[in-house]
C-alpha atoms as a printed R data frame, in Angstrom:
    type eleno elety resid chain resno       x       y       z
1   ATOM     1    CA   UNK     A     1  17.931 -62.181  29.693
2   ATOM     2    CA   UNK     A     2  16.379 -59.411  31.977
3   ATOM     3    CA   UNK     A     3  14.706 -56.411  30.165
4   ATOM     4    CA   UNK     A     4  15.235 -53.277  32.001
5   ATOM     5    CA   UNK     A     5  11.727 -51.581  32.792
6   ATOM     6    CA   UNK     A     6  13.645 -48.144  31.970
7   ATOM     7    CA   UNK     A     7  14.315 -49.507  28.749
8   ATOM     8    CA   UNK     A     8  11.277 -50.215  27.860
9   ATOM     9    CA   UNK     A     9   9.678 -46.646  28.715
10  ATOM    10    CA   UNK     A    10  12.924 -45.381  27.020
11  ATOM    11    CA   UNK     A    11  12.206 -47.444  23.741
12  ATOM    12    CA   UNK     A    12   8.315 -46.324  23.708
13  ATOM    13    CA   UNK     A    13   8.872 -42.578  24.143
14  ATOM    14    CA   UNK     A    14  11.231 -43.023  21.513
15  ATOM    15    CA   UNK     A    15   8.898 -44.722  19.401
16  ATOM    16    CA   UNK     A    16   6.101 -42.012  20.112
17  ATOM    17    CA   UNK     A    17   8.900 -39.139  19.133
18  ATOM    18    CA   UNK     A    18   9.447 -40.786  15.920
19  ATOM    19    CA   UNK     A    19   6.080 -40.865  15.150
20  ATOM    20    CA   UNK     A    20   5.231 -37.855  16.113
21  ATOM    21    CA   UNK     A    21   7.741 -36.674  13.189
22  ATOM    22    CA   UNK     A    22   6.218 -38.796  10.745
23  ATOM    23    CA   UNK     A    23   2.770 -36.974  11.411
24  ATOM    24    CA   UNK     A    24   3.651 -34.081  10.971
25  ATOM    25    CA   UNK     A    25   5.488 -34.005   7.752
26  ATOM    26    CA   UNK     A    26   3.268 -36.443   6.362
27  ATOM    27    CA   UNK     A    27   0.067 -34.647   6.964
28  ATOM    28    CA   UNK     A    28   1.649 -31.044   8.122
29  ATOM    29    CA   UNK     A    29   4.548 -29.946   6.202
30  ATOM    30    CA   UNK     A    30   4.055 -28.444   2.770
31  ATOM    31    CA   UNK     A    31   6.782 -27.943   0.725
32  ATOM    32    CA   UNK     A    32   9.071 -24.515   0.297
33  ATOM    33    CA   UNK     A    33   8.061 -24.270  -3.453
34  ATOM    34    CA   UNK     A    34   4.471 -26.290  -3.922
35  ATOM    35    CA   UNK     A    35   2.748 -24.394  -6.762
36  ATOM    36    CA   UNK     A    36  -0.719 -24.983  -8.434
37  ATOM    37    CA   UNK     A    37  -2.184 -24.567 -11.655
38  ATOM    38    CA   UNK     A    38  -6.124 -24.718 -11.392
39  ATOM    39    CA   UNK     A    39  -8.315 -24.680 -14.838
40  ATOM    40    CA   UNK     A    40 -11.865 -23.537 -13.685
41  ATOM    41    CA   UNK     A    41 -13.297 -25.877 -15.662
42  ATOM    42    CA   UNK     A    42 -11.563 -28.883 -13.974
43  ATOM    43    CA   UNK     A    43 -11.948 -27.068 -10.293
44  ATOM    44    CA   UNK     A    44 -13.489 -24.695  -8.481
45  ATOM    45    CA   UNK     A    45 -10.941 -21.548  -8.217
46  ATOM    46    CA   UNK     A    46 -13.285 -19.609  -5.781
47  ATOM    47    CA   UNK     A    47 -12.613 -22.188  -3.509
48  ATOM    48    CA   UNK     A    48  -8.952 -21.674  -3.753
49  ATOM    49    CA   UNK     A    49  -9.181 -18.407  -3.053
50  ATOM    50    CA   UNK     A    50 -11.252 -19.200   0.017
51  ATOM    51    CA   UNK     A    51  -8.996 -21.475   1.106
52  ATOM    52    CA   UNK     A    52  -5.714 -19.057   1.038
53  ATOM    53    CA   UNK     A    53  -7.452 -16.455   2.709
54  ATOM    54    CA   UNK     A    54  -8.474 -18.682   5.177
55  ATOM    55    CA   UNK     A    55  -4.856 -19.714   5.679
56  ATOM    56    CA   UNK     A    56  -3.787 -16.595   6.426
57  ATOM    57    CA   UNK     A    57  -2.442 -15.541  10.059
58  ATOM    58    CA   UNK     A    58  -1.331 -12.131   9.609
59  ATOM    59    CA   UNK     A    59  -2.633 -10.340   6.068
60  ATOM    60    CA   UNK     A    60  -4.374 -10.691   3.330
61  ATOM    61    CA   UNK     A    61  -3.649  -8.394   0.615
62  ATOM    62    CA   UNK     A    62  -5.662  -8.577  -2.934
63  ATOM    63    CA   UNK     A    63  -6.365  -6.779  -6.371
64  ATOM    64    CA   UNK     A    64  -8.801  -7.626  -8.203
65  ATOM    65    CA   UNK     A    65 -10.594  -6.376 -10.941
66  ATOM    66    CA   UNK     A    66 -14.158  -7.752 -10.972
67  ATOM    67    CA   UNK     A    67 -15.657  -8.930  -7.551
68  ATOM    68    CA   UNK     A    68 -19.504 -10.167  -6.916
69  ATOM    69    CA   UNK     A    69 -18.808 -13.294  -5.277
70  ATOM    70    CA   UNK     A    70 -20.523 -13.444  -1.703
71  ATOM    71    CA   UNK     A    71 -18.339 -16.376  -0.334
72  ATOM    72    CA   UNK     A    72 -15.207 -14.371  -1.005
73  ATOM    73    CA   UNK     A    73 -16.542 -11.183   0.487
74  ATOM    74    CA   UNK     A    74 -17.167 -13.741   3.730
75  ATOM    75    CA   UNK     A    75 -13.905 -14.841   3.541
76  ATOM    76    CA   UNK     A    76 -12.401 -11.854   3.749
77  ATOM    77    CA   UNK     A    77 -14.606 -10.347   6.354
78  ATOM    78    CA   UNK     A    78 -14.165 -13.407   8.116
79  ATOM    79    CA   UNK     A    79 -10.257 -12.878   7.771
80  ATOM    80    CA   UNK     A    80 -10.703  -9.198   9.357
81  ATOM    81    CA   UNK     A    81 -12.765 -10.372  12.465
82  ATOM    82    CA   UNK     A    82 -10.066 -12.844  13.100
83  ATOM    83    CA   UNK     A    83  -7.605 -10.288  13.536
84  ATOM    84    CA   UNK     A    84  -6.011  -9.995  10.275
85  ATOM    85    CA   UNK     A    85  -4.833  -7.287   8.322
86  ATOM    86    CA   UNK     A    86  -6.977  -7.285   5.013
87  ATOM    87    CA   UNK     A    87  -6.253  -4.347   2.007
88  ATOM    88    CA   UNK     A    88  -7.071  -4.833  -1.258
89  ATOM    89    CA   UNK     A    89  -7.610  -2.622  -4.547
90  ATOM    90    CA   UNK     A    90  -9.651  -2.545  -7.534
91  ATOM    91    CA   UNK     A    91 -10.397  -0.923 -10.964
92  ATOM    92    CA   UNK     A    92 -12.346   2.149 -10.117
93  ATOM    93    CA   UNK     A    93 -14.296   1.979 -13.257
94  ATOM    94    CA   UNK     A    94 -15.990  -1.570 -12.880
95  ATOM    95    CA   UNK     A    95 -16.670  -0.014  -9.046
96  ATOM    96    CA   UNK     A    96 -18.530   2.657 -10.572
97  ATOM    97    CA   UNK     A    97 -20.262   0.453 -13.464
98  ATOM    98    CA   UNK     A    98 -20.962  -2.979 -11.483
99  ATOM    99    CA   UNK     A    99 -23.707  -1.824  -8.799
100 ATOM   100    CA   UNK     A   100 -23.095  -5.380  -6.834
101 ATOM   101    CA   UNK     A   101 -18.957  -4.733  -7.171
102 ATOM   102    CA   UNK     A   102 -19.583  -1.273  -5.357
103 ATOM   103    CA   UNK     A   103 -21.821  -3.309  -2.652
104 ATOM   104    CA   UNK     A   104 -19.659  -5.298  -2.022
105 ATOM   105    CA   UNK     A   105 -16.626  -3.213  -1.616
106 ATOM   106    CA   UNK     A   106 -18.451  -0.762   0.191
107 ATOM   107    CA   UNK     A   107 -19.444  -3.445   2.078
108 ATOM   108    CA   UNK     A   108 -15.953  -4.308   2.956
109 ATOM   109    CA   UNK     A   109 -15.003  -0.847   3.192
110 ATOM   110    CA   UNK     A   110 -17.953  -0.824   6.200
111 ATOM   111    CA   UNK     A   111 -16.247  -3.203   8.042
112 ATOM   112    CA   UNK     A   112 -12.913  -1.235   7.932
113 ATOM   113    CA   UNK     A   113 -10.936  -2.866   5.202
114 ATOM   114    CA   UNK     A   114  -9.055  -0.595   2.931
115 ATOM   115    CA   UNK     A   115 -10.022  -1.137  -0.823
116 ATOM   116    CA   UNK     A   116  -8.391   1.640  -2.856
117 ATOM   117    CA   UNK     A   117  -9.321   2.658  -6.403
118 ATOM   118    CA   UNK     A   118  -6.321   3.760  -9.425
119 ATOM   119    CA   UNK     A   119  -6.122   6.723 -10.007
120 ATOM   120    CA   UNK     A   120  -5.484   6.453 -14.143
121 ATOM   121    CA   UNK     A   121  -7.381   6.308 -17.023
122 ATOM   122    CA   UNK     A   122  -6.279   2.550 -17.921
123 ATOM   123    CA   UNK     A   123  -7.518  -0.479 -16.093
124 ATOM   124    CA   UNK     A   124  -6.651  -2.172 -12.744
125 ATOM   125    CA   UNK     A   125  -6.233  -5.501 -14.360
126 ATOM   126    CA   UNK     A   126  -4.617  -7.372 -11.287
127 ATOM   127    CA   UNK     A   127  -6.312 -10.632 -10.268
128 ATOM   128    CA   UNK     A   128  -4.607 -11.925  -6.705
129 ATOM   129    CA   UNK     A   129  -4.174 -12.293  -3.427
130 ATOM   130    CA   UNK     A   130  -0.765 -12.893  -1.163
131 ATOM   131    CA   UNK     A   131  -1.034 -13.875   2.763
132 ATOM   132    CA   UNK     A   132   2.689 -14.524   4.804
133 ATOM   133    CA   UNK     A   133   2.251 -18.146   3.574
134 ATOM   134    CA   UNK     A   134   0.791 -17.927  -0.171
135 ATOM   135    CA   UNK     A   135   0.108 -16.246  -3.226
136 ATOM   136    CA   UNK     A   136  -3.008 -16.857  -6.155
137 ATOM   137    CA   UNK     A   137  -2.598 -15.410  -9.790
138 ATOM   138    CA   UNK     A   138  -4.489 -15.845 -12.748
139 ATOM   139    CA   UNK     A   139  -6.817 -14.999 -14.927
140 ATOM   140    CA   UNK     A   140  -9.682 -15.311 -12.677
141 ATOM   141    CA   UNK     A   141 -12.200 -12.723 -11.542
142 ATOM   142    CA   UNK     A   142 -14.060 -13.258  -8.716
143 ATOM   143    CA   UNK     A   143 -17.766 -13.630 -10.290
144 ATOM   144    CA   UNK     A   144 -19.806 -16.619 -11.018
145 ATOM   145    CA   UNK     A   145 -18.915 -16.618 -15.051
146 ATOM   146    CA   UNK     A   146 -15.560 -17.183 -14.252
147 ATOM   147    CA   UNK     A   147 -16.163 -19.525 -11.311
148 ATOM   148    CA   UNK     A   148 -18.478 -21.339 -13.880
149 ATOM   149    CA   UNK     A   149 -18.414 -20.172 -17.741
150 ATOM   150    CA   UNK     A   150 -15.541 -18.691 -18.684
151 ATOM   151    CA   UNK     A   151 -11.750 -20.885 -19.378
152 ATOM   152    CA   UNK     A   152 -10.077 -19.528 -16.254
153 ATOM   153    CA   UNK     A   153  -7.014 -20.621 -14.720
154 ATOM   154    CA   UNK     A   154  -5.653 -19.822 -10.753
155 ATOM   155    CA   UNK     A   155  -2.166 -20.392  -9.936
156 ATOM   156    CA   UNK     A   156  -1.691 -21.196  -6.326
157 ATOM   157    CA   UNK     A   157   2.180 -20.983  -4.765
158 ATOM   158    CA   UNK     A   158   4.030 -21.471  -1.965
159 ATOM   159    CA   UNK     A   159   7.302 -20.694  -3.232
160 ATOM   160    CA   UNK     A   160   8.787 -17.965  -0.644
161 ATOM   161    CA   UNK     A   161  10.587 -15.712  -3.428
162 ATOM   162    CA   UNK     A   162   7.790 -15.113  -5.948
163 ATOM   163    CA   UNK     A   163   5.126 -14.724  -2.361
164 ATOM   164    CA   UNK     A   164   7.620 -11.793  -1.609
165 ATOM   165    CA   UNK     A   165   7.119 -10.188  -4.888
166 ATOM   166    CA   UNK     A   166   3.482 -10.043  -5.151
167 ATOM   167    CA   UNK     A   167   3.637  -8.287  -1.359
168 ATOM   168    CA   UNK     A   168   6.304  -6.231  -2.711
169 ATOM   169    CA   UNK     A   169   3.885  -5.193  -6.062
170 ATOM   170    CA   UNK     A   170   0.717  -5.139  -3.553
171 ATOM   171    CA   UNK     A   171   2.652  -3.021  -1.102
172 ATOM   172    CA   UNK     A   172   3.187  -0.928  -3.832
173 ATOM   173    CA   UNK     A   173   0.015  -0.287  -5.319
174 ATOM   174    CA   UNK     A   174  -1.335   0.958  -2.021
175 ATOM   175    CA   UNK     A   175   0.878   3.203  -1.133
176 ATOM   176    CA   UNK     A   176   0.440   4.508  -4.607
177 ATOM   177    CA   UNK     A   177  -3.486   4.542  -4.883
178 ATOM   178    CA   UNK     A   178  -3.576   4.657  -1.049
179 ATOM   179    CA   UNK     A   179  -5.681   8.002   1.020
């Protein structure tokens, strides 16, 4: 029996194709609905929030009401330079009472990223962040007791629906606290 040479390129590209698939929804894909529940103790939640702003391609919006972590300061600068959009809000009275909070927002603020205030006499008590591909929630400020000290927990999602509602509630807030 004669083996066709045809056949035999035929039989390796299809070979390559099929592997080629298996790459990339072994070590690519992520599923529609992945979601994550982090305890701080167990893992390091600052990292998480790192990581899904670092994700991002088009936006990162986040509230947050305490913020002295450096890294995540970077990581949002870092998200800016790249092109993103980056807008975020916070509790105008820890601003005013946490001197390295107002650095760093100010900071931020500097480098042309929108952080808006409320405008009410309760608390901005919103911890989270949503990009086009995720969404983080929790109980976690960003400060090294809760990184650290504190029992913390992060929940990090995927799922398309719920990633649409925190935009929706983030949209929200800044056209409500927004200049």
């Amino acid at each position: 029996m004669k083996i066709n040479k045809d056949s035999i390129y035929l039989a390796v590209i299809i070979i390559l194709i099929a592997a080629c698939g298996q790459f990339y929804f072994s070590y690519q894909y992520r599923p529609a609905h992945q979601i994550e529940v982090y305890y701080n103790q167990d893992h390091a939640l600052n990292l998480e929030v790192i990581n899904t702003i670092r994700d991002a391609d088009k936006f990162v919006y986040f509230a947050i009401y305490t913020f002295t972590r450096q890294d995540i300061k970077e990581a949002l600068l870092a998200a800016k330079y790249r092109g993103l959009e980056v807008v975020g809000i916070a509790d105008r009275n820890q601003y005013a009472a946490i001197a390295s909070q107002k650095s760093i927002i100010n900071e931020l603020r500097k480098a042309g990223i929108p952080v808006y205030e409320q405008d009410h006499s309760a608390i901005m008590h919103l911890k989270a962040v949503v990009t086009e591909k995720a969404y983080i929630s929790g109980s976690f400020n960003w400060t090294a007791s809760a990184t650290n000290l504190n029992d913390e927990v992060l929940e990090v999602g995927q799922d398309e629906a719920t990633r649409k509602k925190y935009e929706k509630i983030m949209l929200g807030l800044f056209e409500r606290y927004g200049e």
